[in-house]
DOKOLVO-978044 format. One record per residue: residue number from 1; x, y, z of N, C-alpha, C in turn. Coordinates in nm, 3 decimals, always signed. Each point is the difference from the previous one (the first is absolute). Layout:
<pts>
{NUM {X Y Z} {X Y Z} {X Y Z}};
...
</pts>
This chain:
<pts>
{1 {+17.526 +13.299 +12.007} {+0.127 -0.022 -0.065} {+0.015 -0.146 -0.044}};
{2 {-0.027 -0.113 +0.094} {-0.017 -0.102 -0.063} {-0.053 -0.087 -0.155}};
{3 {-0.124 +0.149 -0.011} {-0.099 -0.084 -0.062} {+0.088 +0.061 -0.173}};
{4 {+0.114 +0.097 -0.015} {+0.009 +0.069 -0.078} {+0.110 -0.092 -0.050}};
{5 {+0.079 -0.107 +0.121} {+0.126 -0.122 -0.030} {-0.102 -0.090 -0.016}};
{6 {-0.114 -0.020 +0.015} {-0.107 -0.131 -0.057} {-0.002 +0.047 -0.164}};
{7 {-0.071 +0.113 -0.021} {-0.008 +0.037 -0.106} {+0.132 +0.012 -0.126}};
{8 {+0.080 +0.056 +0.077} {+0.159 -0.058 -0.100} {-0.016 -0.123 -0.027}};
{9 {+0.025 -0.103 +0.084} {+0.041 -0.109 +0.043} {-0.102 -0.101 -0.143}};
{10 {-0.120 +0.046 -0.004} {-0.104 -0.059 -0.104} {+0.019 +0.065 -0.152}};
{11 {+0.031 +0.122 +0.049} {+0.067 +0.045 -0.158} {+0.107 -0.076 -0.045}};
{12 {+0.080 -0.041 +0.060} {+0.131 -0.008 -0.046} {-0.040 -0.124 -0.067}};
{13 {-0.072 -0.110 +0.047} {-0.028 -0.168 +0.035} {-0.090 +0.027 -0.161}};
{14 {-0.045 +0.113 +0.002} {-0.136 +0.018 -0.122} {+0.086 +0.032 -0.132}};
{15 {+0.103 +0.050 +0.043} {+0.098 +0.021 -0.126} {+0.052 -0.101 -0.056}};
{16 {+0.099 -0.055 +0.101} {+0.019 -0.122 -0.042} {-0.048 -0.104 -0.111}};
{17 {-0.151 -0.021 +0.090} {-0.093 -0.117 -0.112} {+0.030 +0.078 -0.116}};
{18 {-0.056 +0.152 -0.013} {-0.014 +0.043 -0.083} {+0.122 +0.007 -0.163}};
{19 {+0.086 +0.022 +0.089} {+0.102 +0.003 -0.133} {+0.039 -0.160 -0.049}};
{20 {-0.010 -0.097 +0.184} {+0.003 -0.192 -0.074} {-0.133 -0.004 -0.108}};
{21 {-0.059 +0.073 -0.027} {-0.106 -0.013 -0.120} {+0.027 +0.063 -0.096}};
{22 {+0.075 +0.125 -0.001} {+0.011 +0.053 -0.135} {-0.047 +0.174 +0.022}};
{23 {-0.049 +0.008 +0.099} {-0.080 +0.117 -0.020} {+0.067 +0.130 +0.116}};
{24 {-0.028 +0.112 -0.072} {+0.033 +0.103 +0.093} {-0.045 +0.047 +0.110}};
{25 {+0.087 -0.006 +0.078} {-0.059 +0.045 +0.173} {-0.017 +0.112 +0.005}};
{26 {+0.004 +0.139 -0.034} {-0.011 +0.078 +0.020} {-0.134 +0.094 +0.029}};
{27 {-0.112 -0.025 -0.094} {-0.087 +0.028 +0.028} {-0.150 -0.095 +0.094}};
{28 {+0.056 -0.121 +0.008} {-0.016 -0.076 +0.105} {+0.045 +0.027 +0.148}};
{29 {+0.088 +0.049 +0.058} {+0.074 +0.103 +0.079} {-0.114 +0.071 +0.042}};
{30 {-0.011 +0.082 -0.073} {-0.100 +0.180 +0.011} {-0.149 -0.075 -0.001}};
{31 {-0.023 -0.102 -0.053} {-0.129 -0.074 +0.001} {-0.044 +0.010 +0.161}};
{32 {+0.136 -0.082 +0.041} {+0.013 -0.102 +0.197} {-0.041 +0.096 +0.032}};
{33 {+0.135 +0.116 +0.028} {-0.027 +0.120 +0.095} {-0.153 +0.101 -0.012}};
{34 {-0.033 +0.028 -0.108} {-0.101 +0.082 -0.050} {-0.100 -0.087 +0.088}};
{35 {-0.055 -0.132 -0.032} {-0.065 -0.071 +0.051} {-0.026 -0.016 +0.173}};
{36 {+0.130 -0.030 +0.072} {+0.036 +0.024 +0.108} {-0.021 +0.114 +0.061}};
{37 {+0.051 +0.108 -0.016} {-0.050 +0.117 +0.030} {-0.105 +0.021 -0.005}};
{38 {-0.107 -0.030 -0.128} {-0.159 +0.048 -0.037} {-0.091 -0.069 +0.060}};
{39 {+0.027 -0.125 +0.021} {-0.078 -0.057 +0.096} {+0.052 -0.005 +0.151}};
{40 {+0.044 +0.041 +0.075} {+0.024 +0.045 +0.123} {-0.048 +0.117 +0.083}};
{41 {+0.008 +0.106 -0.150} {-0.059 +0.148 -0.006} {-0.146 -0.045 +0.051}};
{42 {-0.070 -0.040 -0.110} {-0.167 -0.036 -0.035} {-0.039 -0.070 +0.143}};
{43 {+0.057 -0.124 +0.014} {-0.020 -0.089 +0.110} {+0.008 +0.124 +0.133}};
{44 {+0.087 +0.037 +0.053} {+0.017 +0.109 +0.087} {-0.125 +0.072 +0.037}};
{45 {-0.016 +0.095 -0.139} {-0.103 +0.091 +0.006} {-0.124 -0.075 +0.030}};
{46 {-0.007 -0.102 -0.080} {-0.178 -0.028 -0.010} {-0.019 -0.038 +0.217}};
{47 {+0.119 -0.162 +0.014} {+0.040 +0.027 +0.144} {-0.036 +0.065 +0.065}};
{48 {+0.048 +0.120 +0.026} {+0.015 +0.125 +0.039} {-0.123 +0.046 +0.025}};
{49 {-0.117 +0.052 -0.139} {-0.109 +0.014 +0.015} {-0.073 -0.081 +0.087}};
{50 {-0.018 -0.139 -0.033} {-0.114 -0.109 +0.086} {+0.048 +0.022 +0.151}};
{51 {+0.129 +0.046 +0.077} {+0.035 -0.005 +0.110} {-0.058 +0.078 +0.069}};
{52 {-0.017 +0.155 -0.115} {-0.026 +0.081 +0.051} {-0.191 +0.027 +0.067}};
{53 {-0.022 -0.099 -0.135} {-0.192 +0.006 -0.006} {+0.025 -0.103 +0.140}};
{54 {+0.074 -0.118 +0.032} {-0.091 -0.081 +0.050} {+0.069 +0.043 +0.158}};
{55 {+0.144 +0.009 +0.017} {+0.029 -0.002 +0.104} {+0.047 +0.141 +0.077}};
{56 {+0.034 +0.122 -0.105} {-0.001 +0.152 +0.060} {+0.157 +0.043 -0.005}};
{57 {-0.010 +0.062 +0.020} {+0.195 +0.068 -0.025} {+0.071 -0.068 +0.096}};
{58 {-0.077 -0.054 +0.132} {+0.125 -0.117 +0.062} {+0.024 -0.097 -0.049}};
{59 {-0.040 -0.049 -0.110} {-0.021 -0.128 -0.040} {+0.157 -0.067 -0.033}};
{60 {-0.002 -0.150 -0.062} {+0.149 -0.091 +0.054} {+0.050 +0.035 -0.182}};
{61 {+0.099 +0.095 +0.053} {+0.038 +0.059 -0.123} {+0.128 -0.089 -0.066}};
{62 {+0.013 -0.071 +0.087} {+0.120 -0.060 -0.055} {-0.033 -0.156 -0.071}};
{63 {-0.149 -0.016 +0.002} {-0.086 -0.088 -0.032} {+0.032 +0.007 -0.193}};
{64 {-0.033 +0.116 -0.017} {-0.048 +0.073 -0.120} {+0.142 +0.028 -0.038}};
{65 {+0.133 -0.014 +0.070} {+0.099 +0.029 -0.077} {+0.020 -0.164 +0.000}};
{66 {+0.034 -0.068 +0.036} {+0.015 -0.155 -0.021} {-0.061 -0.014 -0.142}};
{67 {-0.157 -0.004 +0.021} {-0.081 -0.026 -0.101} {+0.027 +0.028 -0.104}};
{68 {+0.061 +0.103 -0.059} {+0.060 +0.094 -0.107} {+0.123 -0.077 -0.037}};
{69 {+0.115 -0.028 +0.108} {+0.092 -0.089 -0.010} {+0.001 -0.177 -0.062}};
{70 {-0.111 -0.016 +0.047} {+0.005 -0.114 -0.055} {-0.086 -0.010 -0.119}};
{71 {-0.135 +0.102 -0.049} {-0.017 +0.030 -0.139} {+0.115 -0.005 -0.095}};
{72 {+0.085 +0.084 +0.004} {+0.124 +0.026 -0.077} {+0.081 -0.084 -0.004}};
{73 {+0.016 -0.117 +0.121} {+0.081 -0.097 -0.044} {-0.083 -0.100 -0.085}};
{74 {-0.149 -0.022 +0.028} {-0.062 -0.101 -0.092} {+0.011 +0.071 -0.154}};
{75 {-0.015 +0.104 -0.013} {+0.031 +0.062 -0.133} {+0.136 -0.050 -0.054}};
{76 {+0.106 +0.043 +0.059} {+0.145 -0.048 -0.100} {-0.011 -0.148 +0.032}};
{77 {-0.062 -0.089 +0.059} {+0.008 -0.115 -0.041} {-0.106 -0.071 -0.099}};
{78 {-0.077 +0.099 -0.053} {-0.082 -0.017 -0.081} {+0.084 +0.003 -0.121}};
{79 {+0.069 +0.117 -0.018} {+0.087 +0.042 -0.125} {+0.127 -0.118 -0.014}};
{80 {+0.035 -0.029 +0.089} {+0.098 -0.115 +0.003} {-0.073 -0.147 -0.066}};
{81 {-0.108 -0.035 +0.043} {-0.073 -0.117 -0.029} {+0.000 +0.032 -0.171}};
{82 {-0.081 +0.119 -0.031} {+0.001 +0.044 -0.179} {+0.166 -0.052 -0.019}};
{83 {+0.125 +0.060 +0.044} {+0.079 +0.002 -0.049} {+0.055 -0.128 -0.059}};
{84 {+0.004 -0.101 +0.146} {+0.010 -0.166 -0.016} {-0.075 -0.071 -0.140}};
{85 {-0.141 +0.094 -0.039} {-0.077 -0.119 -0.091} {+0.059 +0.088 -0.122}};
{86 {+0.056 +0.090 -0.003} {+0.046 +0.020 -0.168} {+0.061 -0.088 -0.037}};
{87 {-0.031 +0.025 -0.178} {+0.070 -0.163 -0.038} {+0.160 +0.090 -0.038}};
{88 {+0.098 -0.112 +0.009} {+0.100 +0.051 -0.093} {+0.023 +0.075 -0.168}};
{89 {+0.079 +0.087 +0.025} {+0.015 +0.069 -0.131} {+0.075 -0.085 -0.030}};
{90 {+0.030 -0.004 -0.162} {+0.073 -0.095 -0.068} {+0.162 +0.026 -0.048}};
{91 {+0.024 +0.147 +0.062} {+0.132 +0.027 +0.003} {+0.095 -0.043 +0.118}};
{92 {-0.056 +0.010 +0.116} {+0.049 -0.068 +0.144} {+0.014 +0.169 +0.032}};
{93 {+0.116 +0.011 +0.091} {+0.025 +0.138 +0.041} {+0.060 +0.107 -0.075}};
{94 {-0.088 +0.119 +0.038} {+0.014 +0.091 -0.050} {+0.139 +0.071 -0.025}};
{95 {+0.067 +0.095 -0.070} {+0.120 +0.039 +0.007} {-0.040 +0.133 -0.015}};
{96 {+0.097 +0.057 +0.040} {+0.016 +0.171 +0.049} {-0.044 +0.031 +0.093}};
{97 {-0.023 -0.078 +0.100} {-0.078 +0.064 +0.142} {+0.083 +0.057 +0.109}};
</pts>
């Protein structure tokens, strides 16, 4: 539950820049989460697998959920870093949002 008020919490911050530049948040949004989610999934599974080859169905499962957790946070702060280096649009902020 935390990680889903981290994930708001960077959307919201990602919008922001986004519209102080000119540009629409919206599909930047679905970018974070899509991202977030997809790499947590992947990270998990692959996880998941090597735990299973190296250490057996007892293995430290909560290892492999961390790991996944903090994949997904280096991801939306990846998308945030892109967001920071866009240059400004030359209208400033957007209207109708």
């Amino acid at each position: 539950m935390l990680e889903l008020l981290i994930l708001y919490k960077m959307c919201s911050d990602a919008g922001k820049v986004l519209k102080r530049k000119g540009y629409r948040a919206g599909w930047w949004y679905v970018l974070m989460v899509a991202l977030w989610f997809g790499v947590q999934f992947v990270v998990g599974l692959v996880g998941a697998v090597v735990m299973m080859i190296v250490a057996g169905p007892e293995g430290p499962v909560l290892l492999v959920y961390v790991a996944a957790l903090v994949a997904a946070f280096v991801s939306a702060v990846l998308v945030t870093g892109y967001i920071e280096r866009l240059p400004d649009r030359a209208g400033g902020v957007v209207s109708g949002e």
